[in-house]
N, C-alpha and C positions, 0 to 999 in steps of 0.2 A: 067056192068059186068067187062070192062078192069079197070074202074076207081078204081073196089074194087081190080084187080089182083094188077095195080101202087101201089097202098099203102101200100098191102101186103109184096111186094119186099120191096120197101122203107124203112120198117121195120125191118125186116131184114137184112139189109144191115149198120142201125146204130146199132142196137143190137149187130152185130158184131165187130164194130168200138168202141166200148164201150167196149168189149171182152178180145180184143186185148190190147187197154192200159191199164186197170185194170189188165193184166197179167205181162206186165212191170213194173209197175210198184211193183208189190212184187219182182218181181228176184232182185231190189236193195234198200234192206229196208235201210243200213245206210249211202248213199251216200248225204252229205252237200249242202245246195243249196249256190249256188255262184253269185257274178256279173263279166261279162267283161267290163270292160271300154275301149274302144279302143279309145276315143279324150277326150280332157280337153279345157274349155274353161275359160280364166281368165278379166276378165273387167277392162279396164286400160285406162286415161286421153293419149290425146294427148302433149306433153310436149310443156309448153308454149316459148314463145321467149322472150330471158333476154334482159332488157335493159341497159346498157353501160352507167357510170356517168361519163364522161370524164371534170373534172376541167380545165376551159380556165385558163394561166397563165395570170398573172395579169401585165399590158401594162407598159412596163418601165417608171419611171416618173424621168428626170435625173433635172429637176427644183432643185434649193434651197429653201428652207423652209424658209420664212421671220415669224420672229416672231416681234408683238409690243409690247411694252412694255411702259405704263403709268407710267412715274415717276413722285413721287409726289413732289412738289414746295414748298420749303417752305417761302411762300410769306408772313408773319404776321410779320407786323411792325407797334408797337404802336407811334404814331406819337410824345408823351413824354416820354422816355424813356432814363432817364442819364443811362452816364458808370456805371459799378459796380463798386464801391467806396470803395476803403482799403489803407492806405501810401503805402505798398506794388505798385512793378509796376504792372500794368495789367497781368493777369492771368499767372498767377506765372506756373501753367503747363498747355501749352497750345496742350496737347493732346486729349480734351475731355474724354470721357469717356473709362475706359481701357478694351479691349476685354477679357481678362482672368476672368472666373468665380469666380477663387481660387486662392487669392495673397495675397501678401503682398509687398508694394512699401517703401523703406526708403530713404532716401536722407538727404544732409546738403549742406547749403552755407554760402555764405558771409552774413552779416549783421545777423548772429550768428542767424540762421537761419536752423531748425533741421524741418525735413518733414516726415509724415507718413501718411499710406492710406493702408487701406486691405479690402480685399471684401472673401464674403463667399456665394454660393447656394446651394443649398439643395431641392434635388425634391424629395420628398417622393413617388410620383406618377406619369402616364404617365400625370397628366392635373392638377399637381400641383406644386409648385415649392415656395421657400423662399429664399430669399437675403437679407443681411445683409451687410453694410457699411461703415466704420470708417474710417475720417481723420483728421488730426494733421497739424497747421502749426503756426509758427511764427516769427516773427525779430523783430532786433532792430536795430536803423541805430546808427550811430556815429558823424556826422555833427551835427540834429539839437537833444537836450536833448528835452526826453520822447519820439522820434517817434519811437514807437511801438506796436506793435498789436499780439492778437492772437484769430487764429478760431478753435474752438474743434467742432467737431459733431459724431452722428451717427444715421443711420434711416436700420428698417427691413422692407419689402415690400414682401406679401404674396399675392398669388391668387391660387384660386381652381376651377375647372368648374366639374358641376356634370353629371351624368347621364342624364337630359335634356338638356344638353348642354348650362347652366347659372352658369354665373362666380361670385365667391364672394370673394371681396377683401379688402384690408386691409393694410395702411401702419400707424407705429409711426416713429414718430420722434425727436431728443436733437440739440440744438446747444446750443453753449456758446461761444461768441464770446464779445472780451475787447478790448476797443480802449484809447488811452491816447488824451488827449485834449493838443499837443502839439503848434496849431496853432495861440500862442499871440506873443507878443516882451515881450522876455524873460529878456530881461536886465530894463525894467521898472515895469514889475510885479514879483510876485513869489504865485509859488503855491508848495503845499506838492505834492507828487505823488497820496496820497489815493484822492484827491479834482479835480483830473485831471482823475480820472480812469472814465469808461464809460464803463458798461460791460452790455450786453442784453443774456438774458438766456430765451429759448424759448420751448416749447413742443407742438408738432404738432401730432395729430392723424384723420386716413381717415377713413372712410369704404364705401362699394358699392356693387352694386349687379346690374347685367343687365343679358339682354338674348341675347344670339348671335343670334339663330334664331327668325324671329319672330312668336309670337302665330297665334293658329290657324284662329284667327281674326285678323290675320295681324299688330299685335303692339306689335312697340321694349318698353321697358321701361330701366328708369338706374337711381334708387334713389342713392343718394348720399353725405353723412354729414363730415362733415370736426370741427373738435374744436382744438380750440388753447390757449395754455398759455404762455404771455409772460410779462415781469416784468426785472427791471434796478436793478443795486448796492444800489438803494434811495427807496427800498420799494415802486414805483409804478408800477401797473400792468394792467395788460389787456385781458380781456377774449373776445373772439370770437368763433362764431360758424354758419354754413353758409348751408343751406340746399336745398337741388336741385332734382327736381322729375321732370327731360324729360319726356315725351311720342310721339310716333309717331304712325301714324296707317297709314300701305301702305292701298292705295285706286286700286293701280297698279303697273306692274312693273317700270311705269314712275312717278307716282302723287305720293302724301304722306304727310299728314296734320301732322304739331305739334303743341305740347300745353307741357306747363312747367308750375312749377311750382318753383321759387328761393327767398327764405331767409337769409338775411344775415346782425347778431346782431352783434353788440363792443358795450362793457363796458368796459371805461376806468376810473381807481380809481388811481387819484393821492395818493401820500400819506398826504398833507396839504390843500388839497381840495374836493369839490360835487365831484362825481362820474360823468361821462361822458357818455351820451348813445346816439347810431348811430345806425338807422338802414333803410337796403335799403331791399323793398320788388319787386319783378317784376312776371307777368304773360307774358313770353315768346308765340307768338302765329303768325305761320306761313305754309304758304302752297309753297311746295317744287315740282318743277316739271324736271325733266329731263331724254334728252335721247341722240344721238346720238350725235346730234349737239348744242343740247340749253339746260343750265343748269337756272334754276328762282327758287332763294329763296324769296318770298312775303311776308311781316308777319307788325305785332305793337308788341311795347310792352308797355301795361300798368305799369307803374312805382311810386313805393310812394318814394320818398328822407324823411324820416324822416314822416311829415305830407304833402311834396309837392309834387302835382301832376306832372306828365309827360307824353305824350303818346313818344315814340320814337320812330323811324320809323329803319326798318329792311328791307331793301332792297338791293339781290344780285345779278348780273347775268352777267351768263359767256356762249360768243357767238362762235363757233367754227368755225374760217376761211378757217381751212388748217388743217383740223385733231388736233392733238395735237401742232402741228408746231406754231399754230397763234390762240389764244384766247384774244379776244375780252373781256375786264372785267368793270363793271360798280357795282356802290355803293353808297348807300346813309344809312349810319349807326351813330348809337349813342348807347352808353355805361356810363355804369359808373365805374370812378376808386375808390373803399372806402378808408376812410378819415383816416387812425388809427396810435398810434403811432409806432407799429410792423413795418407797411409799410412804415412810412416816416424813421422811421430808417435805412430801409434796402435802402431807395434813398442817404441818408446823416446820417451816422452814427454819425457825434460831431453838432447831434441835440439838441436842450435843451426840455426840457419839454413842449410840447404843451399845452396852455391854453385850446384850443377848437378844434375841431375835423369839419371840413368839405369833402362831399365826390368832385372828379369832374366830369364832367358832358364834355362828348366828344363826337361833331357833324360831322362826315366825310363824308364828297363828293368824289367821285372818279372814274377817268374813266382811261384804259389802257390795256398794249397789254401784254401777255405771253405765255408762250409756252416751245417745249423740240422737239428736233431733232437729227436727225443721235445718235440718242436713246444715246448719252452722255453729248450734251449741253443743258443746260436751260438760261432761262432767265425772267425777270419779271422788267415788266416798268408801273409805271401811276403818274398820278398828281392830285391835288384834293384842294382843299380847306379843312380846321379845324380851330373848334370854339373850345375854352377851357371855362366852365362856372365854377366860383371857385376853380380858380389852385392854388395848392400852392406853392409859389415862395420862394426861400430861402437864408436871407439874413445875414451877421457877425449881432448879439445882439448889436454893440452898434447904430444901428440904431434907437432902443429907448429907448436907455440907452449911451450918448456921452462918458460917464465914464467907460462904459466897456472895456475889453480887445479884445471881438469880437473873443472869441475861439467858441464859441458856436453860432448857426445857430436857426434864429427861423422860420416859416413860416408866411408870410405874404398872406392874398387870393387875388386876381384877379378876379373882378368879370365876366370878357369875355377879350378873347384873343382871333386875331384872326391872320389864319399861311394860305399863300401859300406854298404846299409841290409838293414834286418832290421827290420821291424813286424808286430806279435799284436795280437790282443783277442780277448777271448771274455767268455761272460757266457751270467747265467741271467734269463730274464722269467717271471714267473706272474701271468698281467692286471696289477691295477691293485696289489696285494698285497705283491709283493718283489718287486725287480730289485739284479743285483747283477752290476758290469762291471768290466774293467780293459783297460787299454790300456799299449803297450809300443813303444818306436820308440830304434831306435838307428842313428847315424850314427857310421860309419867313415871319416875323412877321410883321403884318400892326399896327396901335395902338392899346394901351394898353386904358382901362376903366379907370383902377385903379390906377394902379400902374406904375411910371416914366419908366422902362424897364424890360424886359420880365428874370426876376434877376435867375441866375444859371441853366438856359435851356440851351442848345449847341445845334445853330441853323444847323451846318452842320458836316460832320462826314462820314468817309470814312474806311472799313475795308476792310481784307483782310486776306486769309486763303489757306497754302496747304500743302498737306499730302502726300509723295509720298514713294512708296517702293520699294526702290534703288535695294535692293537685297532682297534674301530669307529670311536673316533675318539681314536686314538693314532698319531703318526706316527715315527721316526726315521729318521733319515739321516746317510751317512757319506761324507767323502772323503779320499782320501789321496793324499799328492804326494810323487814323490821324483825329481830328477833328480842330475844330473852337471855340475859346476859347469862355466862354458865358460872359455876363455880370455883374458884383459885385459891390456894393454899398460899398464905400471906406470911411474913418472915416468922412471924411466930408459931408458925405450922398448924395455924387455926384457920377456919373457913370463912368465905368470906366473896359476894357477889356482884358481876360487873355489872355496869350498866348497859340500862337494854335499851339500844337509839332505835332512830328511825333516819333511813338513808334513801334519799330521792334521786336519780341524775335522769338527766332529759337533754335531748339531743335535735340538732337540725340539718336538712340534707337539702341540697338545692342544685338542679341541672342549671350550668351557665350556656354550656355551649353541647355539642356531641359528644364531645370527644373528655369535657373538664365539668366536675361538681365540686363545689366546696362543703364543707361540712364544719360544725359548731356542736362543741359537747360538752355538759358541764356537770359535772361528778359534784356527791354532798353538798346538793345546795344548800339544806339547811346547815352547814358549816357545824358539823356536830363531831365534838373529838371523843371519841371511844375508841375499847382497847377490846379487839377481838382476844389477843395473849396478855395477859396481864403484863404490865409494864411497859407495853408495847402500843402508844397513840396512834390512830391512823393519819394520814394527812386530813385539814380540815379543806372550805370548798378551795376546787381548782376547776380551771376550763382550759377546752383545748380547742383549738382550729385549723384548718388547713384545706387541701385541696387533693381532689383526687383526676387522676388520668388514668383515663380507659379509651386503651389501643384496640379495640376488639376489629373496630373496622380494619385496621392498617396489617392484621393480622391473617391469615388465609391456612386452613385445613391441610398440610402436608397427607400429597395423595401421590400416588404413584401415577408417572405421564406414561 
């Protein structure tokens, strides 16, 4: 009974709770419902800690900087090898080679005697370039009648490197160069002038192609063909052409095997005689190894002279005692010199007409020290033994002919010769500033096979060379020559020895303006008359002057716009 009153009430009591807010809630029908926000809460990273790149400076280093510097020697001395032969006295300018691009050189001297030389380059591109050449020279002396001479030439020389970084080059070349045949006794003979002339007209053309780097198989190549024409006043001529395919293949940056490949024909066509044919073939073939301290070139070469065999031995190497300071150098080398009449004329120009054509055949031994220090002196010493097989020795015509006059020189061969040598040079460079060199070569000849004495060789021989620049724009230079006179077969076909001079010339260069320098040169000062060809005076002193124009400014880089 209470349980039903509880409920009763209970009832009631929400009934009315119910009541109540359904009455509220009409008294505000249009009141909005709202929110209060009373806190905001936002989510946010704790901020990291920067870290600081603080650069240490870099630790004083108050040392000097030593740089080295390999300079290279120029050690190559053929153990035969006469002066350069003209009546003129030796090198009539003895400046080498002139540093201006864009010239023009004139001059005149004594023994009526007029001088030209102009050079021209031309780079079309940054890996291309063209040079062009021309010079003029002549005299005539006054003492002995007809001694005169003259040299014309000119040669262009082009090269290009492409886009794979391989070069292709090219040069032609003219000379024409006349000598008079004035070396008889003029008061017992007589000749016309046209029967005395001796004039050699020649044309030389190169071409080549190599690669600077090597391929991706490691081999450099550098084919290479060379042809010549050359031909006298008497309609005889001479064709040559000589062809040469090197290869190497690095094995490493120390090893590296080569193999060659070299040809080289003469046809010589007298004009009253068979035609003349020389040819020498070789497969070059050697293994190269060096590094730091030890340089070995090992190799043979198979060789045909004509139909005769040869192997010849190729052996090089250079020991390093003392850095660059002291190298140690050993050899055992053979070569050949070919046999033609282009090249015996250029040894002995009042040559007669060679019968026969032989080439010769050079064995050299050799051991010795060189080197280069306080990075401005060098030096180079050895000694060695040399066999000469078929030299050609050169003697006055009336040797087989008593009734000659003996103006004309023929070659006689030798079938082996044999020389103790002994060759120096040393010398000091400072850049462009002063250089100053000498060179020293002597042959010791033991007997001859053939022939009674080793006829118009010069067994010893002393030069000397310097270049110094005085001022900004002052130049001098000096050179001096002395040999040992050789031996000549005299009319009674007995021996008999020249005199051995001493030849000085000395030179002066001076800037007047930019564009103009004049120059002063003067050849045998001590005025000393010897005969490098028996019979044959050279001029005594002469001097030359004149002036040089260099266009280089007025001249401008052909480039594509």
């Amino acid at each position: 009974m209470q349980t039903r009153i509880y409920i009763t009430r209970l009832s009631i009591i929400i009934s009315g709770i119910l009541f109540l807010y359904t009455s509220a809630k009409a008294q505000e029908p249009s009141k909005k419902q709202t929110i209060e926000i009373t806190s905001s809460f936002k989510p946010t990273l704790k901020d990291a800690a920067k870290i600081n790149f603080n650069a240490a400076p870099p630790v004083p280093d108050s040392a000097r900087p030593k740089f080295k510097y390999t300079i290279p020697v120029n050690s190559l001395a053929l153990a035969y090898q006469p002066a350069a032969v003209t009546p003129a006295a030796l090198h009539i300018d003895s400046t080498g080679s002139w540093s201006a691009t864009n010239f023009i050189k004139l001059g005149y001297g004594n023994f009526q005697t007029p001088y030209a030389q102009a050079g021209l380059t031309l780079d079309n591109k940054p890996n291309s370039s063209l040079n062009i050449l021309g010079h003029y020279i002549s005299s005539k002396g006054s003492a002995v009648p007809r001694q005169q001479y003259a040299d014309a030439g000119a040669s262009a020389y082009g090269s290009t490197i492409n886009a794979n970084n391989q070069e292709l080059y090219g040069k032609l070349g003219l000379s024409n160069k006349a000598y008079y045949l004035y070396g008889y006794d003029q008061t017992a003979y007589t000749h016309s002038k046209n029967e005395l002339l001796q004039r050699f007209l020649g044309i030389d053309a190169n071409i080549g192609f190599r690669n600077i780097d090597p391929t991706g198989f490691g081999l450099l190549y550098h084919p290479d063909i060379k042809v010549s024409f050359f031909n006298d006043n008497h309609s005889n001529r001479e064709f040559n052409v000589v062809g040469d395919v090197p290869l190497e293949k690095k094995i490493s940056d120390e090893l590296s095997i080569k193999l060659g490949i070299n040809a080289d024909y003469t046809q010589f066509s007298p004009k009253s005689s068979p035609s003349i044919n020389n040819f020498i073939f070789t497969v070059p073939i050697a293994i190269k190894f060096k590094n730091e301290s030890l340089s070995i070139h090992g190799g043979a070469i198979p060789s045909w002279d004509n139909s005769n065999f040869k192997l010849l031995p190729d052996l090089m190497a250079d020991v390093k005692l003392s850095g660059e300071e002291a190298i140690l150098q050993f050899g055992w080398l053979m070569h050949y010199d070919k046999g033609s009449y282009q090249r015996w004329a250029s040894l002995n120009p009042y040559l007669a007409l060679p019968t026969t054509l032989f080439n010769t055949r050079i064995n050299e031994t050799y051991g010795g020290l060189r080197g280069t220090f306080l990075e401005k002196f060098f030096y180079n010493a050895k000694v060695g033994l040399v066999q000469f097989y078929n030299m050609p020795l050169f003697v006055n015509d009336y040797a087989t002919n008593i009734l000659n006059d003996g103006k004309t020189f023929v070659a006689l061969k030798e079938d082996k010769l044999n020389a103790f040598q002994i060759h120096g040079e040393a010398g000091v460079v400072q850049a462009e500033d002063f250089s100053l060199s000498a060179k020293f070569n002597w042959l010791m000849f033991g007997k001859q096979k053939t022939q009674q004495q080793p006829w118009g060789i010069i067994p010893r021989e002393l030069s000397a060379a310097l270049r110094w620049k005085i001022l900004k724009d002052l130049w001098f230079k000096s050179d001096l020559f002395f040999f040992e006179g050789a031996k000549y077969m005299n009319r009674s076909l007995g021996s008999e020895t020249a005199r051995s001079p001493v030849d000085l010339n000395a030179g002066l260069e001076f800037r007047v303006t930019k564009q103009f320098n004049l120059w002063l040169q003067a050849n045998n000062i001590f005025n000393n008359t010897y005969q490098r060809w028996n019979q044959y005076e050279i001029y005594g002193f002469n001097i030359m002057g004149g002036i040089v124009f260099n266009f280089d400014s007025f001249t401008k880089p052909l480039t594509k716009q």
